[in-house]
N, CA, C and O atoms as CSV, one atom per row, in Angstrom:
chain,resi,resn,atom,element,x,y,z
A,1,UNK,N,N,15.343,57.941,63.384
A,1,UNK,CA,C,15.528,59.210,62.710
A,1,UNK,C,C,15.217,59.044,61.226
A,1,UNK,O,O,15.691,58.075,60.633
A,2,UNK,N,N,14.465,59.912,60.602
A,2,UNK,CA,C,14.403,59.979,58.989
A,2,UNK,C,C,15.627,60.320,58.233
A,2,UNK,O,O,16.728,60.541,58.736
A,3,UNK,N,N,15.327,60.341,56.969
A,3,UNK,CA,C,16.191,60.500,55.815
A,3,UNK,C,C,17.185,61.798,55.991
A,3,UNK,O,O,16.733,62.939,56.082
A,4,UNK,N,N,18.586,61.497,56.028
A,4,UNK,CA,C,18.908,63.167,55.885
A,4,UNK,C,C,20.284,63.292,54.818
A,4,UNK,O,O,21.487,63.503,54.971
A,5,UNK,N,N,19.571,63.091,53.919
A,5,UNK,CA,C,20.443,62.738,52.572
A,5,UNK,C,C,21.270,63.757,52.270
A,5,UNK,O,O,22.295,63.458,51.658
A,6,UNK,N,N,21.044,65.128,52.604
A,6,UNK,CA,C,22.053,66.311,52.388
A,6,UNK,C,C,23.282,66.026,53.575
A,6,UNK,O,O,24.498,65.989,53.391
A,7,UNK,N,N,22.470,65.829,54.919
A,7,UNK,CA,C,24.113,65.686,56.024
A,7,UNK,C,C,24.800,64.604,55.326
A,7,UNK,O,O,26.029,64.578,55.260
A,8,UNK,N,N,24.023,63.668,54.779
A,8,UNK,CA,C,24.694,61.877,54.296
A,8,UNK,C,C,25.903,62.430,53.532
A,8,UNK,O,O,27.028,62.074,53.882
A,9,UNK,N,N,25.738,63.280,52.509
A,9,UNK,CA,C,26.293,63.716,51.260
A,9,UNK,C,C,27.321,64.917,51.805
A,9,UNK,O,O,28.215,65.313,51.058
A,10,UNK,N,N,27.151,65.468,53.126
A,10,UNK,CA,C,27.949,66.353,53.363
A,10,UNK,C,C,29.109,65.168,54.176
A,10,UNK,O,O,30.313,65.219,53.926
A,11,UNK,N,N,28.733,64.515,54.797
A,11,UNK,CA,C,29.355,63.669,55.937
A,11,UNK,C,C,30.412,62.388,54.538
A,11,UNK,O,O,31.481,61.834,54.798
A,12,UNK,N,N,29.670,62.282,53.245
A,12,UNK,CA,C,30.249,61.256,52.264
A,12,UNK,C,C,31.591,62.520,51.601
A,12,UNK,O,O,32.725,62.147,51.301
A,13,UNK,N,N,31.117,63.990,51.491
A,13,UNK,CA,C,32.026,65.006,50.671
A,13,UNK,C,C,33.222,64.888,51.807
A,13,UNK,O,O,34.371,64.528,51.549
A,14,UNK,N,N,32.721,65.266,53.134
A,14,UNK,CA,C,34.277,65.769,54.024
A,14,UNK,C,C,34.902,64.454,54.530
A,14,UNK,O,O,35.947,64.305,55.164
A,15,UNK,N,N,34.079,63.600,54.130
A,15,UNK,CA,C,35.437,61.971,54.510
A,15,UNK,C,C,35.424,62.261,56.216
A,15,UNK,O,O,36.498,62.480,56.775
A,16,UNK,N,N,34.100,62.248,57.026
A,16,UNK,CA,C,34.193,62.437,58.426
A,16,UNK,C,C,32.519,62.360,58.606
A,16,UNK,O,O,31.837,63.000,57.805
A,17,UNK,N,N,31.721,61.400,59.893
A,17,UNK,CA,C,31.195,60.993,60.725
A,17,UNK,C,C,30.667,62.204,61.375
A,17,UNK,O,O,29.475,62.473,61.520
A,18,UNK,N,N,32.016,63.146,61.878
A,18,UNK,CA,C,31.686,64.180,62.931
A,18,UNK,C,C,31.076,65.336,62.052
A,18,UNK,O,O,31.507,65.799,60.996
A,19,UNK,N,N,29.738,65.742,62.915
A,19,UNK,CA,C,29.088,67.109,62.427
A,19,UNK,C,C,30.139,67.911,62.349
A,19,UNK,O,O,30.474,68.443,61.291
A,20,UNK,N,N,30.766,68.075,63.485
A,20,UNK,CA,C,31.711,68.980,63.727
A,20,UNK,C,C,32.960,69.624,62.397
A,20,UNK,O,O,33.162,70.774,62.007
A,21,UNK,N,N,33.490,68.531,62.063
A,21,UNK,CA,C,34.450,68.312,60.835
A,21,UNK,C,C,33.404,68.742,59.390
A,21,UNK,O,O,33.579,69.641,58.567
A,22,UNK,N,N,32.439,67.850,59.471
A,22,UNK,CA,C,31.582,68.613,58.731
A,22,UNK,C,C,30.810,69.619,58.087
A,22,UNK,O,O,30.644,69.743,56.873
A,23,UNK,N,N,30.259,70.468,59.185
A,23,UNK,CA,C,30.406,71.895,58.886
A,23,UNK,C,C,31.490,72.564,58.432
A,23,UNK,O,O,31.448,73.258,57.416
A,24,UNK,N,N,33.040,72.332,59.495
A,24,UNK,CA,C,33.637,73.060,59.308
A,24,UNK,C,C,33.904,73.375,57.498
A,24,UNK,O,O,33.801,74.410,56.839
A,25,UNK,N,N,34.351,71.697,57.050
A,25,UNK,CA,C,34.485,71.769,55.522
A,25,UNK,C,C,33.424,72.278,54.780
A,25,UNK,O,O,33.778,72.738,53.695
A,26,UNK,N,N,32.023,72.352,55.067
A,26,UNK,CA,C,31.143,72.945,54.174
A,26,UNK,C,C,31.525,74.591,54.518
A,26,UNK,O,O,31.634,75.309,53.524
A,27,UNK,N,N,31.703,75.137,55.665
A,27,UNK,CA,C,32.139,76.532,55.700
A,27,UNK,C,C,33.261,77.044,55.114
A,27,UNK,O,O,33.312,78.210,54.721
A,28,UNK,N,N,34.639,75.863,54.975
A,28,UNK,CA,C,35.509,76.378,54.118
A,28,UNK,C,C,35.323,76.243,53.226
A,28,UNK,O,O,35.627,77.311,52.696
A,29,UNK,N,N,34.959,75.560,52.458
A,29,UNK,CA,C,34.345,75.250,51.219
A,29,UNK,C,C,33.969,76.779,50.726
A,29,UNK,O,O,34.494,77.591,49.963
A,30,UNK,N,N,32.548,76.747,51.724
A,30,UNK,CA,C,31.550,78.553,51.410
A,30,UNK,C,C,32.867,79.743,50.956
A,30,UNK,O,O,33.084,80.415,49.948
A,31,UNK,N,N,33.466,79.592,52.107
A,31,UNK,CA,C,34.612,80.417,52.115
A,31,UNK,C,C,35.318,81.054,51.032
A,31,UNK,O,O,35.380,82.222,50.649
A,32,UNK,N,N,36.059,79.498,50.468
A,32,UNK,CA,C,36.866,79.398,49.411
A,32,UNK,C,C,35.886,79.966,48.059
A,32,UNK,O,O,36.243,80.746,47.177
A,33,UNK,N,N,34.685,79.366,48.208
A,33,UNK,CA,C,33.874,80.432,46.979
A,33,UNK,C,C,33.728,81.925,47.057
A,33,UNK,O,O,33.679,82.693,46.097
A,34,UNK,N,N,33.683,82.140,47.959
A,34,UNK,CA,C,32.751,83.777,48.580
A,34,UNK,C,C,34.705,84.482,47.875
A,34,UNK,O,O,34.982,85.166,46.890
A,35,UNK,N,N,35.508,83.931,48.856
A,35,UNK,CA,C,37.028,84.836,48.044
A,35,UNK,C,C,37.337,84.589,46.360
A,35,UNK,O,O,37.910,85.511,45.778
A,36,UNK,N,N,37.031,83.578,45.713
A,36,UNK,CA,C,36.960,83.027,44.380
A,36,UNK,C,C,35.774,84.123,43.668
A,36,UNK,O,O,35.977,84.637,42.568
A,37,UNK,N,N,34.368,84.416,44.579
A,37,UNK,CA,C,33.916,85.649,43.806
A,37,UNK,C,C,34.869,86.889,43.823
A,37,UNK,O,O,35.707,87.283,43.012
A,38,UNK,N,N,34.462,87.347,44.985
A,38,UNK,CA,C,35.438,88.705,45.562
A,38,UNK,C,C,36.701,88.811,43.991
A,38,UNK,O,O,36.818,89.582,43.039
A,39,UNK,N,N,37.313,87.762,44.395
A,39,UNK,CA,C,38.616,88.012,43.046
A,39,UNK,C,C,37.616,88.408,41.321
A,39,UNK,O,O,37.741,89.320,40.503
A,40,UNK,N,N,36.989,87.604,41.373
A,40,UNK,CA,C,36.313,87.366,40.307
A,40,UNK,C,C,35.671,88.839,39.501
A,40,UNK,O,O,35.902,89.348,38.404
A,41,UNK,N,N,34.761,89.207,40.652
A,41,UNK,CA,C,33.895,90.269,40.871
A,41,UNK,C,C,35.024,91.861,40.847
A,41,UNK,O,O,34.676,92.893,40.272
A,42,UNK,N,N,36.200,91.720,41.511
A,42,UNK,CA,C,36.830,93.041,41.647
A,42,UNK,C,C,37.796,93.033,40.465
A,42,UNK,O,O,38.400,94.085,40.260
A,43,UNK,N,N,38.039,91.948,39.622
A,43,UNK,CA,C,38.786,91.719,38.036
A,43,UNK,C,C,37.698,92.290,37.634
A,43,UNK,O,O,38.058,93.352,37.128
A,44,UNK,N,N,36.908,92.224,37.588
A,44,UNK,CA,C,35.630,92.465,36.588
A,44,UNK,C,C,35.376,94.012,36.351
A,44,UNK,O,O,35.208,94.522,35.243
A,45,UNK,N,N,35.374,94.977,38.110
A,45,UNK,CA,C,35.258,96.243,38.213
A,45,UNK,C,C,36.721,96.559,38.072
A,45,UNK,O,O,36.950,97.553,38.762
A,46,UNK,N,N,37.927,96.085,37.404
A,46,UNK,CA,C,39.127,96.754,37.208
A,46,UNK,C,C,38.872,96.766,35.697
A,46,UNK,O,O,39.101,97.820,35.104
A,47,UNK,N,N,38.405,95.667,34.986
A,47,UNK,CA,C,38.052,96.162,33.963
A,47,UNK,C,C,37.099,96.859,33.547
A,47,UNK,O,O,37.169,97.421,32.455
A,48,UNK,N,N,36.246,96.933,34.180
A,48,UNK,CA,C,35.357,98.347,33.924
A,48,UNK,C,C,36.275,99.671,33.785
A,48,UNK,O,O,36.556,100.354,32.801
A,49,UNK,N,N,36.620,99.766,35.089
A,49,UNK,CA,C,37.280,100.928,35.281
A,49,UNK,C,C,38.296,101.677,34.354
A,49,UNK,O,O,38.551,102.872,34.206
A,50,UNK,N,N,38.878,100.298,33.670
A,50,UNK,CA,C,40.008,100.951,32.807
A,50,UNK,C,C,39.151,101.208,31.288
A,50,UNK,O,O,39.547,101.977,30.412
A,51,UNK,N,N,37.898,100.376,31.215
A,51,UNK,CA,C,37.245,101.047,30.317
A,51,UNK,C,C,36.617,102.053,29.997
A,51,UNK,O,O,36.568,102.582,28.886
A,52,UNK,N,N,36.131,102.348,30.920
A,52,UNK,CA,C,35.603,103.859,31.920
A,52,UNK,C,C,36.451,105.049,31.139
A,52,UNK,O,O,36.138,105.726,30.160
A,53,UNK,N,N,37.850,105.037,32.092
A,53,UNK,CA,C,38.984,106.120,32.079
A,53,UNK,C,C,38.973,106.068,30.485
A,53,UNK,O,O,38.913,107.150,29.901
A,54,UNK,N,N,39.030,104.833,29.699
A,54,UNK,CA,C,39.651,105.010,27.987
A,54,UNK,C,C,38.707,105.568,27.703
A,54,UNK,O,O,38.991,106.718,27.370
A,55,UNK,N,N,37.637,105.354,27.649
A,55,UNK,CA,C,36.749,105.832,26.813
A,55,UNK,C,C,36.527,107.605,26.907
A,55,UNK,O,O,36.367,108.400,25.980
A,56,UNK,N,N,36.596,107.882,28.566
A,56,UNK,CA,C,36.372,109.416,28.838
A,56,UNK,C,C,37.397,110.109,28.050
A,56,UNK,O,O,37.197,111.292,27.774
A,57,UNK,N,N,38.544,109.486,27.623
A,57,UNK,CA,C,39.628,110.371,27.219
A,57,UNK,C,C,39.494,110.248,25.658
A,57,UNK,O,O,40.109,110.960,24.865
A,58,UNK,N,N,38.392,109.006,25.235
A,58,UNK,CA,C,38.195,109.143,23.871
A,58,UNK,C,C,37.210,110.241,23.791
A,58,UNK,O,O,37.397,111.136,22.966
A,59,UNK,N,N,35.955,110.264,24.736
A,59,UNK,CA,C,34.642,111.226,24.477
A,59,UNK,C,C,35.808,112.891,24.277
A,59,UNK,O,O,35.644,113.814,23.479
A,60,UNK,N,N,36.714,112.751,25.145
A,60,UNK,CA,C,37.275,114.281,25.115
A,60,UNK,C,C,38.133,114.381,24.136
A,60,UNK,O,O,38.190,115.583,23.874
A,61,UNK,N,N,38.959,113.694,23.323
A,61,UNK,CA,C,39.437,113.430,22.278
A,61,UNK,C,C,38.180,114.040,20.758
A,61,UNK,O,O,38.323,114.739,19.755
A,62,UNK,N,N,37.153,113.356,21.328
A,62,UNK,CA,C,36.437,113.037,19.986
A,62,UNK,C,C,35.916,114.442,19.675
A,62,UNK,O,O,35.700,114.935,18.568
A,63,UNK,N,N,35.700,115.202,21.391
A,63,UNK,CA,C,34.262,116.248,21.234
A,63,UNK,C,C,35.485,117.604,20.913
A,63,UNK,O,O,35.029,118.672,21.324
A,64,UNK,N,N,36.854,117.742,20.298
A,64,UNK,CA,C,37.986,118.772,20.146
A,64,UNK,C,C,37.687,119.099,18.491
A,64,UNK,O,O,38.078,120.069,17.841
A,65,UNK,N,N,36.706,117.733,17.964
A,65,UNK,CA,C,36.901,117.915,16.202
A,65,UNK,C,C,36.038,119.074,16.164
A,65,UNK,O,O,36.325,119.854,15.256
A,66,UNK,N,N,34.976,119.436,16.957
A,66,UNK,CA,C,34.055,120.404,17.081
A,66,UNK,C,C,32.495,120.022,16.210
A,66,UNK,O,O,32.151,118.878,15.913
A,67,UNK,N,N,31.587,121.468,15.868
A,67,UNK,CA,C,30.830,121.238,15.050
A,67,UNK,C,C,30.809,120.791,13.652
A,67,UNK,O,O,29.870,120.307,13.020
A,68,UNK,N,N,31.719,120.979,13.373
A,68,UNK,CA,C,32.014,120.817,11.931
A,68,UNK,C,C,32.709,119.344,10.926
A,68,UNK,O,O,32.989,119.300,9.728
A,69,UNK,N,N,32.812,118.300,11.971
A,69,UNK,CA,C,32.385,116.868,11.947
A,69,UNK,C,C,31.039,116.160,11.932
A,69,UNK,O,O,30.439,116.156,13.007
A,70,UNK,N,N,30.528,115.628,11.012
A,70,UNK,CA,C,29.120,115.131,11.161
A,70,UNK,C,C,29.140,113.972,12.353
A,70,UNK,O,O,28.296,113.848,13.241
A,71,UNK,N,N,30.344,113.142,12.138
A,71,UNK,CA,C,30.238,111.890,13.109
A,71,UNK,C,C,30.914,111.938,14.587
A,71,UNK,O,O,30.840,111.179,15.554
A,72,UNK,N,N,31.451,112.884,14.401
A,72,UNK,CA,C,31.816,113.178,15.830
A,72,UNK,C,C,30.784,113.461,17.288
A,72,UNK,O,O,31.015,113.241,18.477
A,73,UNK,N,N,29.753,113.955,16.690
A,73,UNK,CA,C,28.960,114.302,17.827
A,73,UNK,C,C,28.028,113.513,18.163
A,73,UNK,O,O,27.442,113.634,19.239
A,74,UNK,N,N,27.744,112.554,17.260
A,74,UNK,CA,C,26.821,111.554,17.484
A,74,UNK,C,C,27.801,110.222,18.274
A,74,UNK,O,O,27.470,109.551,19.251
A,75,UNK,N,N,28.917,110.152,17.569
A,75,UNK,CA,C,29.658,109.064,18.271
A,75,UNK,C,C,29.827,109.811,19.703
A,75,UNK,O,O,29.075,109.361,20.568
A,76,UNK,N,N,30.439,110.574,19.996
A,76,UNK,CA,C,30.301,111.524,21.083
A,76,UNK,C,C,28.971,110.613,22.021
A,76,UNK,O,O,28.985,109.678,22.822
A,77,UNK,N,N,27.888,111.483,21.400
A,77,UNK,CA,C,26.674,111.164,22.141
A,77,UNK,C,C,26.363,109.413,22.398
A,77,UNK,O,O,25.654,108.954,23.294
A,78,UNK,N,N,26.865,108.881,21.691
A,78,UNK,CA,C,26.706,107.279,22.003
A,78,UNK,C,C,27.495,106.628,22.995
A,78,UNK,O,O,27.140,105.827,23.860
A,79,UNK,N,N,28.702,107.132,22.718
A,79,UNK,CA,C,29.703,106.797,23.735
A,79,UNK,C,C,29.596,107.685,25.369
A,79,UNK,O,O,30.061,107.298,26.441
A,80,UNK,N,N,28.958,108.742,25.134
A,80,UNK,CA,C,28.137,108.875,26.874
A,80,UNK,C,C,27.128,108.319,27.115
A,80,UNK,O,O,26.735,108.481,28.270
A,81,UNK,N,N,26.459,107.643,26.413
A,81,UNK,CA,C,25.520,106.929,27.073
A,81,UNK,C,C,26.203,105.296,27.465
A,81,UNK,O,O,26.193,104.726,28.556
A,82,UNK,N,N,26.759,104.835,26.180
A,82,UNK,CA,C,27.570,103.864,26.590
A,82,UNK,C,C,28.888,104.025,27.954
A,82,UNK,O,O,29.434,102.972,28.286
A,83,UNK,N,N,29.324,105.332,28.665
A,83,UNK,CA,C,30.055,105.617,29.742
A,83,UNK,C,C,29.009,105.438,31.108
A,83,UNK,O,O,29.224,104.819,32.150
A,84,UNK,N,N,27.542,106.386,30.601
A,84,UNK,CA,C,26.443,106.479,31.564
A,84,UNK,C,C,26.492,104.783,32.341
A,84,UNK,O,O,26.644,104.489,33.526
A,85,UNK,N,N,26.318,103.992,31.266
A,85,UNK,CA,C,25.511,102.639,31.250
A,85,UNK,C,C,26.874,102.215,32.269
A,85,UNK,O,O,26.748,102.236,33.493
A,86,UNK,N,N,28.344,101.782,31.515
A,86,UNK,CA,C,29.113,101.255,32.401
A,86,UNK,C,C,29.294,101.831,33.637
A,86,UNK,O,O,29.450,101.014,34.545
A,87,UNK,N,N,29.322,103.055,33.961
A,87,UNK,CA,C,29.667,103.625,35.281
A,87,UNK,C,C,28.329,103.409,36.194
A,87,UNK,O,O,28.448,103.843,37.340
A,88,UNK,N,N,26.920,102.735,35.830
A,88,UNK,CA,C,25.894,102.002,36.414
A,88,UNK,C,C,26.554,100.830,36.826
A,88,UNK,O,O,27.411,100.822,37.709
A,89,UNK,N,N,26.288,100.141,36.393
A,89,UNK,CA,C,27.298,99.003,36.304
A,89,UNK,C,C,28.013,98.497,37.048
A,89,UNK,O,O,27.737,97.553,37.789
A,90,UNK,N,N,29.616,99.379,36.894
A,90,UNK,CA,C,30.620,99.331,38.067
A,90,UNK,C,C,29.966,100.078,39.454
A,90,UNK,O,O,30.673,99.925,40.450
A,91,UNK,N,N,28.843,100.785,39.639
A,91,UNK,CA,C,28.868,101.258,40.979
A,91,UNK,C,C,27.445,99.985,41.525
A,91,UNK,O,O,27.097,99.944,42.705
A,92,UNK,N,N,26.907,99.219,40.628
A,92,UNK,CA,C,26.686,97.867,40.782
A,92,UNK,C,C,26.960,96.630,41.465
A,92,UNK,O,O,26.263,96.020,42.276
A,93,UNK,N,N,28.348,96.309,40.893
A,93,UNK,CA,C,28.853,95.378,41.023
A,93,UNK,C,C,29.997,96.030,42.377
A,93,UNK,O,O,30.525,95.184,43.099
A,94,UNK,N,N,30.275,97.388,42.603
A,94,UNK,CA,C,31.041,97.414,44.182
A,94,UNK,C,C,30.039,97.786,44.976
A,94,UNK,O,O,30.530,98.511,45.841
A,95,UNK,N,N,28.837,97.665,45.145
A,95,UNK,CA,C,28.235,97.278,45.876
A,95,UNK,C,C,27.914,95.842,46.223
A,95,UNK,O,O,27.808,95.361,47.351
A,96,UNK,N,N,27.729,95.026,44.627
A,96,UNK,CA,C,28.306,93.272,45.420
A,96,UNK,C,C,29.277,92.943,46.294
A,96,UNK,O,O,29.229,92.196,47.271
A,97,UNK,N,N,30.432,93.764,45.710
A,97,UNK,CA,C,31.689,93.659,46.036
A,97,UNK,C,C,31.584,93.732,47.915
A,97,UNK,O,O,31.943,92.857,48.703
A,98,UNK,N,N,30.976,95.076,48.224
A,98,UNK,CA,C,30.783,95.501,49.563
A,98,UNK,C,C,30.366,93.921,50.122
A,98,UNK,O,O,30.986,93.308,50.991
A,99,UNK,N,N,29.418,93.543,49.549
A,99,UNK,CA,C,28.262,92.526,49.851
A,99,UNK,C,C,29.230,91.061,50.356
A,99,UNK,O,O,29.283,90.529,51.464
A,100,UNK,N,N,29.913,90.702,49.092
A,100,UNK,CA,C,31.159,89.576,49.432
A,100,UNK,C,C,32.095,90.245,50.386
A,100,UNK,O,O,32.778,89.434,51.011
A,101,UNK,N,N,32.236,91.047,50.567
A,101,UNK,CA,C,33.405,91.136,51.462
A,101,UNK,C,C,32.760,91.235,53.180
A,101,UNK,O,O,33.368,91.062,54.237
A,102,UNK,N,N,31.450,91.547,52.958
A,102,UNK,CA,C,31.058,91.226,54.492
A,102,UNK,C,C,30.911,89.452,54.512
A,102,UNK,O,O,30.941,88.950,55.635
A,103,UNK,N,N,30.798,88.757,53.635
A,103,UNK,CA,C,30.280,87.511,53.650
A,103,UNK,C,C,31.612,86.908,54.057
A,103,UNK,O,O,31.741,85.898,54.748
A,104,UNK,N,N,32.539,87.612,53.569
A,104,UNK,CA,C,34.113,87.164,54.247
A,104,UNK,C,C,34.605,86.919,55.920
A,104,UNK,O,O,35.146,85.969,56.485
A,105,UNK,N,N,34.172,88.150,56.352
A,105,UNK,CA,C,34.102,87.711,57.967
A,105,UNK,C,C,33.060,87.422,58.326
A,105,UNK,O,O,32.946,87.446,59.551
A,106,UNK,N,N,32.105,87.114,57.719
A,106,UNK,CA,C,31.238,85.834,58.173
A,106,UNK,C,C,31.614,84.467,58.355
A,106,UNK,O,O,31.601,83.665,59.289
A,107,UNK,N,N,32.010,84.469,56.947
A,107,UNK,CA,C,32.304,82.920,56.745
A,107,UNK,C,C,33.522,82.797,57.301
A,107,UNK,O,O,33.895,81.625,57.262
A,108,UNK,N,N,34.329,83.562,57.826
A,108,UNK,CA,C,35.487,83.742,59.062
A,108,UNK,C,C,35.062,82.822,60.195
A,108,UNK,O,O,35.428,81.717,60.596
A,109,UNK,N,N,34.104,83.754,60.567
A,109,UNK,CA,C,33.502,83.341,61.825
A,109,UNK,C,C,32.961,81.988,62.190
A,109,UNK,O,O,33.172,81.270,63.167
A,110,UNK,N,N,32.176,81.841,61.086
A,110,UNK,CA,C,31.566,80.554,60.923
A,110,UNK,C,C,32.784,79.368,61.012
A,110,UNK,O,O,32.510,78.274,61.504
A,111,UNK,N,N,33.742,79.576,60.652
A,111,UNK,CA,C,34.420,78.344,60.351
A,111,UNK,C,C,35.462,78.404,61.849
A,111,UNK,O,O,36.153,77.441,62.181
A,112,UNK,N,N,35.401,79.905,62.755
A,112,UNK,CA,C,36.284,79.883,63.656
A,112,UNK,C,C,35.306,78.901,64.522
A,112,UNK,O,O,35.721,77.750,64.658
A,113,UNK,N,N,34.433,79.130,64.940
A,113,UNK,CA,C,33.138,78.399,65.541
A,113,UNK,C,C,32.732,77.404,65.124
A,113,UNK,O,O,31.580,77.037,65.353
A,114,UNK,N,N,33.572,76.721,64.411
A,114,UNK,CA,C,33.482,74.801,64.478
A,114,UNK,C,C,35.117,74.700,65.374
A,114,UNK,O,O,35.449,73.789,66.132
A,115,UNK,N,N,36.036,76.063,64.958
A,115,UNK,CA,C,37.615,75.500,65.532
A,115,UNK,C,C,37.191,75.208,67.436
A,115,UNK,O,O,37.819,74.406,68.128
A,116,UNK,N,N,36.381,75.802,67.793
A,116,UNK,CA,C,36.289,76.260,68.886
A,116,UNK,C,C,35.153,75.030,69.576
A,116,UNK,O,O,35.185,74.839,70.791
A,117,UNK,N,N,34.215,74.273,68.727
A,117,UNK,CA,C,33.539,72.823,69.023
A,117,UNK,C,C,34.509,72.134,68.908
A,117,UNK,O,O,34.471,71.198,69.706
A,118,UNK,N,N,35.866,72.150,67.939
A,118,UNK,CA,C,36.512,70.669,68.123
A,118,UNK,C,C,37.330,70.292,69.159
A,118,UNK,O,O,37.771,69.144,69.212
């Protein structure tokens, strides 16, 4: 048989001989990352979100001074585009979100299907 320096290195990481044991730890492994995003990724769209809500209540705050503020309407206008941009963004990143969380009962599966070889 030739070189197979990645199983070598997977078989040297999980401290085990058996493919079997092997996979399994590279799937929990996968696992343990894919939920380490998920957390990562849905902190990320909570802070969006609460930046989102502040800011809308600043744009409605800001746009009460009326016409008769010079800087109001331009900050106004910056800060909806800066709302535009984040609310891209967050509907972005929960679509990753969607994305990791199917990778979750994948990598479920995957790791039930070494329980089920051993």
């Amino acid at each position: 048989m030739g070189a197979r320096p990645n199983i070598d290195h997977l078989k040297e990481s999980c401290g085990s001989n058996q493919l079997q044991h092997c996979f399994k730890y590279l799937f929990v492994q996968e696992w343990r990352a894919n939920e380490d995003f998920i957390t990562y990724i849905g902190q990320k769209c909570a802070d969006l979100e609460a930046n989102i809500q502040r800011r809308a209540l600043l744009i409605q705050e800001s746009e009460s001074f009326g016409p008769f503020h010079n800087v109001a309407p331009d900050a106004v206008e910056c800060m909806g585009e800066t709302q535009q941009r984040d609310q891209d963004m967050l509907a972005a990143l929960i679509g990753i979100l969607d994305l990791a969380r199917e990778g979750r009962t994948e990598k479920e599966r995957h790791v039930g299907l070494m329980d089920l070889k051993g």
